[in-house]
C-alpha positions as CSV (number, residue, x, y, z in Angstrom):
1,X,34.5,-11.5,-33.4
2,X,33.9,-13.1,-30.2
3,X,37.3,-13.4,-28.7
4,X,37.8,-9.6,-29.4
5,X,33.5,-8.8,-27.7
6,X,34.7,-10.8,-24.3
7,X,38.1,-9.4,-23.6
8,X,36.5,-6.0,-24.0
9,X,34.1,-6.6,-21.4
10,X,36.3,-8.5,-19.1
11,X,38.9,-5.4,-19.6
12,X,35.7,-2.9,-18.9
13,X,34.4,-4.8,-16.2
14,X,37.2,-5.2,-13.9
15,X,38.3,-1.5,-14.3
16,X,41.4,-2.0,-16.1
17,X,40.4,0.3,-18.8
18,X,37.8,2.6,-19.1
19,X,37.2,2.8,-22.8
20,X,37.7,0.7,-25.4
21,X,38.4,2.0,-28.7
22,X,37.3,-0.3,-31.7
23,X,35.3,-0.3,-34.5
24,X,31.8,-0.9,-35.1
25,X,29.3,-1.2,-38.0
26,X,27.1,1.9,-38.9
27,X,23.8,1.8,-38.2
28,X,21.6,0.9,-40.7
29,X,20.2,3.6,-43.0
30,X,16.4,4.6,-43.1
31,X,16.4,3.7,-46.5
32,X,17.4,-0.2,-46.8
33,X,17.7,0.1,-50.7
34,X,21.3,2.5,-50.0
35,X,22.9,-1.0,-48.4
36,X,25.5,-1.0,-46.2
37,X,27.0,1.3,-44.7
38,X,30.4,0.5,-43.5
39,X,31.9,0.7,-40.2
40,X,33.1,3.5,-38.1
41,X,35.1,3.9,-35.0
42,X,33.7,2.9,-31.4
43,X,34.5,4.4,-27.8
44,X,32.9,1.7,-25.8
45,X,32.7,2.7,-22.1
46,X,30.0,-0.2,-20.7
47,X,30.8,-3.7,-20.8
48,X,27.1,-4.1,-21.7
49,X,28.0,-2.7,-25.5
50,X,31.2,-5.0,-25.9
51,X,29.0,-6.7,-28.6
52,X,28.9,-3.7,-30.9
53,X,32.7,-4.4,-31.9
54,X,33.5,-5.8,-35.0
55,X,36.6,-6.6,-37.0
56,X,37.2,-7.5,-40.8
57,X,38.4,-6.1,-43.7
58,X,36.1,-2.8,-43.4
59,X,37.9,-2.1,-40.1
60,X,40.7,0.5,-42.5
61,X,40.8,3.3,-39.3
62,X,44.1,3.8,-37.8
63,X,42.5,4.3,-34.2
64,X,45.9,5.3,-32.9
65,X,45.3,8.7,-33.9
66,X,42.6,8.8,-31.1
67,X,45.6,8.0,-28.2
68,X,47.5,12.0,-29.7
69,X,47.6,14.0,-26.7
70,X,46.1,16.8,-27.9
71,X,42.4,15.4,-28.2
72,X,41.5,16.2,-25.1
73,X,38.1,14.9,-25.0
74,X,39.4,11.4,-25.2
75,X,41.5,12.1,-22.9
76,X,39.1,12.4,-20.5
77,X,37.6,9.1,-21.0
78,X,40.0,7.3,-19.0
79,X,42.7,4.8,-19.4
80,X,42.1,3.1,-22.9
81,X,42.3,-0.1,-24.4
82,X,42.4,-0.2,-28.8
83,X,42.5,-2.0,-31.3
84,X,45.3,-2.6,-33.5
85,X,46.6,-3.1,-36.7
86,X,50.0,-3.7,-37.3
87,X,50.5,-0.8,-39.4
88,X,48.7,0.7,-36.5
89,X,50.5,-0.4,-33.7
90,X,54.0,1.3,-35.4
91,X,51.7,4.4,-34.8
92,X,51.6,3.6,-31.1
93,X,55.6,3.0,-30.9
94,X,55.9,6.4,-32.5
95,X,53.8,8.5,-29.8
96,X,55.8,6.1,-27.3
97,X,59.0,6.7,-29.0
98,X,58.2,10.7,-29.3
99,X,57.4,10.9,-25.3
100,X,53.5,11.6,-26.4
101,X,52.3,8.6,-24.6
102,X,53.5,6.2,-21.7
103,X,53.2,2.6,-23.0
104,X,51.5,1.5,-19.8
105,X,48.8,4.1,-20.5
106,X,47.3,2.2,-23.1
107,X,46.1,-1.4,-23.4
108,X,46.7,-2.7,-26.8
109,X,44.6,-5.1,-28.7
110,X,46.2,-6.7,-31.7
111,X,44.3,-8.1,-34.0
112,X,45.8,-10.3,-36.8
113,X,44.5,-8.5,-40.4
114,X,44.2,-10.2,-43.7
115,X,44.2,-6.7,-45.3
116,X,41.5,-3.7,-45.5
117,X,40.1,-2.1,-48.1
118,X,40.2,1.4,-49.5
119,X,36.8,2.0,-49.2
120,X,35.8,1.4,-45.6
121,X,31.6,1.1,-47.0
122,X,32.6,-2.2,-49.2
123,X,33.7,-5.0,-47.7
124,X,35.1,-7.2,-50.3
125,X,39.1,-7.4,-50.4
126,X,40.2,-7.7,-54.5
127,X,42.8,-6.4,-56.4
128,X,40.8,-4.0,-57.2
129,X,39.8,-2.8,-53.8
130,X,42.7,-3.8,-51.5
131,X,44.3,-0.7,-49.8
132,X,47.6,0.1,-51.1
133,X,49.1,0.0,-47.4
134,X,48.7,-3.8,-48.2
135,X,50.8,-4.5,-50.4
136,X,53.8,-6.6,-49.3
137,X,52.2,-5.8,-45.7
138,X,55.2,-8.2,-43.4
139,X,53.2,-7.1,-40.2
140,X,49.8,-8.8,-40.3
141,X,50.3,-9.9,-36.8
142,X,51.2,-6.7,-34.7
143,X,54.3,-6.7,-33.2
144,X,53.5,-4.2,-30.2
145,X,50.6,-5.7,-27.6
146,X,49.2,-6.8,-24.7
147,X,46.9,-9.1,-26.2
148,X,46.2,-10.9,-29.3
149,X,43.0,-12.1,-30.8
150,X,41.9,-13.7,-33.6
151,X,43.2,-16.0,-36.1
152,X,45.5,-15.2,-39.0
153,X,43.2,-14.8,-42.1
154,X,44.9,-15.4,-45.6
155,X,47.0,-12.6,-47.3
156,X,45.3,-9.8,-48.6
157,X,45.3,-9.7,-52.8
158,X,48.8,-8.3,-54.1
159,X,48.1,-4.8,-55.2
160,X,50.8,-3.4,-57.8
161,X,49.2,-0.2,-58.2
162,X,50.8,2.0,-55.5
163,X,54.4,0.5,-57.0
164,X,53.8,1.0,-60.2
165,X,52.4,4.8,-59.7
166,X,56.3,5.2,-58.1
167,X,57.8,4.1,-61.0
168,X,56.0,6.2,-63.3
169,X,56.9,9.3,-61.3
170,X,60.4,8.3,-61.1
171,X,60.9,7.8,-64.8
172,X,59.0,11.1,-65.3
173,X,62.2,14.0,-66.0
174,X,61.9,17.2,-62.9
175,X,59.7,19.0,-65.2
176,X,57.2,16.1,-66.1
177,X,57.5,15.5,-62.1
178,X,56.7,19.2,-61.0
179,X,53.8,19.2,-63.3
180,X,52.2,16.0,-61.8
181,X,52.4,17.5,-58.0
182,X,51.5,20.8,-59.1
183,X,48.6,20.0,-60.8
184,X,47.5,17.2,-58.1
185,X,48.3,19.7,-55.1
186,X,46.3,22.3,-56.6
187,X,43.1,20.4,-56.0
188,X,44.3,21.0,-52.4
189,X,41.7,23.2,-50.7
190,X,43.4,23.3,-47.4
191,X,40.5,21.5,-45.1
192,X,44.0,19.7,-43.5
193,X,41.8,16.5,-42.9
194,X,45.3,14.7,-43.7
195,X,46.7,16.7,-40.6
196,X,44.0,16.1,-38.2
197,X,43.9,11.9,-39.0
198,X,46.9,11.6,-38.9
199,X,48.4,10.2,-35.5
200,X,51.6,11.6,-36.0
201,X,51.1,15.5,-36.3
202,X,50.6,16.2,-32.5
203,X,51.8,19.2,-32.4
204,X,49.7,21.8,-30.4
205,X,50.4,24.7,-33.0
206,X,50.8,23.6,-36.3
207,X,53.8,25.5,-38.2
208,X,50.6,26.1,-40.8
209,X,48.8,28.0,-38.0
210,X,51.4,30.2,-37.0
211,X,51.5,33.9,-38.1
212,X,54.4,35.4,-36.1
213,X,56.6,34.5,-38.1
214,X,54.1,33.2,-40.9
215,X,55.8,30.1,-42.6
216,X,53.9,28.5,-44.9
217,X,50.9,30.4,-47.0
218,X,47.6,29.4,-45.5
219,X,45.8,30.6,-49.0
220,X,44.9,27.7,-50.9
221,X,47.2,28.6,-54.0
222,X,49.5,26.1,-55.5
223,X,52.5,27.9,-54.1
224,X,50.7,27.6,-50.5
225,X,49.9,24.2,-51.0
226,X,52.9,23.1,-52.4
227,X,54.9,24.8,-48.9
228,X,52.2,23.1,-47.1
229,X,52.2,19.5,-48.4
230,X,56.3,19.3,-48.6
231,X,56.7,21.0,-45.4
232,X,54.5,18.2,-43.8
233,X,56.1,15.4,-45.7
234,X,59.8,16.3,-44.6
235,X,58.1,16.1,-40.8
236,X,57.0,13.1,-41.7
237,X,60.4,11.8,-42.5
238,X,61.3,8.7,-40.4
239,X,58.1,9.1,-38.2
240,X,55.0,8.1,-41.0
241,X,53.5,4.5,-40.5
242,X,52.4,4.1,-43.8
243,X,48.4,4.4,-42.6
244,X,47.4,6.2,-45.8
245,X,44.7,7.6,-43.5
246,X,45.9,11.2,-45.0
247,X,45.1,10.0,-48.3
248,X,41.7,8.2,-47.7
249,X,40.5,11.3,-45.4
250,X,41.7,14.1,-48.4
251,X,38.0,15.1,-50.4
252,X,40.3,16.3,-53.1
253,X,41.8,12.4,-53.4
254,X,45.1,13.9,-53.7
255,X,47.8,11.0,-53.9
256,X,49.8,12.1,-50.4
257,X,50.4,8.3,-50.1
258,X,52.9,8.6,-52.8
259,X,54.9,11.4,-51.4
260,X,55.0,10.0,-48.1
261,X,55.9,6.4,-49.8
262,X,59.1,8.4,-51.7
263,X,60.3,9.9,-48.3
264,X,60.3,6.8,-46.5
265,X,62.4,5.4,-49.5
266,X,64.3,8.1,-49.0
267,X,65.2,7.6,-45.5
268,X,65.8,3.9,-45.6
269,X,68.4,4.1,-48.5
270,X,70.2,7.0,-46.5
271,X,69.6,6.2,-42.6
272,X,69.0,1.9,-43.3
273,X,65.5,2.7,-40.9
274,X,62.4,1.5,-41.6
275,X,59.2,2.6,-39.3
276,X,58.8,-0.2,-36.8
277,X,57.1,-1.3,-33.7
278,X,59.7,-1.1,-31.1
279,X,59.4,2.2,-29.6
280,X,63.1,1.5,-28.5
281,X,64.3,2.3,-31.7
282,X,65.4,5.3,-32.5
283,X,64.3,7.6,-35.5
284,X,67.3,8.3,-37.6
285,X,65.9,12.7,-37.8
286,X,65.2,12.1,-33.5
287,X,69.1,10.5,-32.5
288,X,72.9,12.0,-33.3
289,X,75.4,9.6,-34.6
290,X,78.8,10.2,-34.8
291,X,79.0,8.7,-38.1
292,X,76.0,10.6,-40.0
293,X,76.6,11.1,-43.5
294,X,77.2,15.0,-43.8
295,X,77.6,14.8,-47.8
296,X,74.6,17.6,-48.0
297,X,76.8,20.1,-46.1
298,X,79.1,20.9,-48.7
């Protein structure tokens, strides 16, 4: 994309930024007969190498989770400019809106998406191969930048398949539910790749790290990875973008896009809040309102 290549030099070259976070294709294997290999995060830091970026359906990474606070070693880098989704740009508003970042600490690049894929080494959008996060996607122009490139490409293919997995699980009775998460989250072997891509668990001590008190089991038994995976969903609640980057990164393929996708339903049927990209607004679980339902009391 050559709009995206010369404003990341320009950016680089007059000193505005010092990195640019984007995404760029993976060098080609010694083996040409393994074909493509996908595309992966870039930290560009010399204008020169503006022309390694890229941008198309591949490009799935929420690089949002690169501005958390805690990784230090971007950090370091300097000022940043990155590209943005608009699923990933409500990732942005949330560190802005949780006092993580200062929104004139970061240059954002939106790009307009026609959808990714679920598979960031195959490049061809279809029903089949669409991410979920797509589906009925109403921010395919980010709502939250300071510059915008590219033009609008058509809508992604409509994906039923997360929807439909939703409605299966709610027709299912409690016990026919508890079955389905307790055999799914006892693939879980506790690697906590969904907590580390994630840009929203910033916290420098995980409540799974703690041992004084010790509140959640860090064996990887179904009862520990049941306290695990709800514990993490309920601090979710309100503050998930809806990346599916927890999902794509689990090696286990556990379906945590599902849960996640039932709390946010949960919280927009009781609160009327949806995760958005104007850091202005509130989280219903981070703001007191005098007239807050307080059924669950009683």
């Amino acid at each position: 994309m050559k709009e995206l290549r010369e404003l990341a030099r320009s950016l680089l070259a007059s000193g505005a930024v010092k990195v640019v976070i984007g995404y760029e294709e993976i060098p080609t294997a010694r083996w040409p007969e393994e074909g493509p290999r996908g595309v992966r995060p870039a930290f560009v830091t010399d204008p020169a190498d503006a022309d390694r970026l890229v941008f198309d359906a591949r490009c799935v990474q929420n690089l949002a989770t690169y501005l958390n606070p805690r990784r230090q070693h971007v950090v370091a880098l300097g000022k940043a400019a990155v590209v943005v989704k608009g699923c990933d740009a409500r990732a942005v508003a949330g560190l802005v809106r949780e006092a993580q970042l200062r929104r004139e600490d970061v240059v954002l690049i939106g790009v307009r998406c026609g959808g990714v894929v679920r598979d960031p080494s195959r490049g061809a959008l279809s029903e089949e191969d669409v991410s979920d996060r797509c589906g009925g996607c109403e921010e395919r122009e980010p709502k939250l930048f300071d510059h915008l490139v590219g033009a609008l490409p058509p809508p992604p293919p409509r994906s039923t398949r997360r929807a439909d997995a939703l409605a299966r699980l709610a027709k299912m009775t409690a016990a026919e539910r508890w079955e389905f998460w307790k055999e799914s989250l006892s693939r879980c072997v506790r690697c906590y790749a969904c907590r580390e891509i994630c840009p929203m668990c910033f916290c420098v001590q995980c409540v799974a790290d703690r041992n004084r008190p010790q509140w959640v089991d860090c064996s990887p038994t179904v009862r520990g990875n049941v306290a695990w995976h709800l514990t993490r969903a309920l601090h979710q609640a309100g503050r998930c973008v809806d990346c599916l980057e927890c999902e794509r990164a689990c090696p286990e393929g556990i379906p945590l896009g599902l849960l996640g996708r039932h709390v946010a339903q949960v919280v927009e049927r009781r609160f009327g809040y949806r995760t958005c990209a104007d850091p202005a607004v509130p989280a219903p679980l981070g703001v007191y309102r005098t007239d807050d339902e307080e059924g669950f009391i009683t």
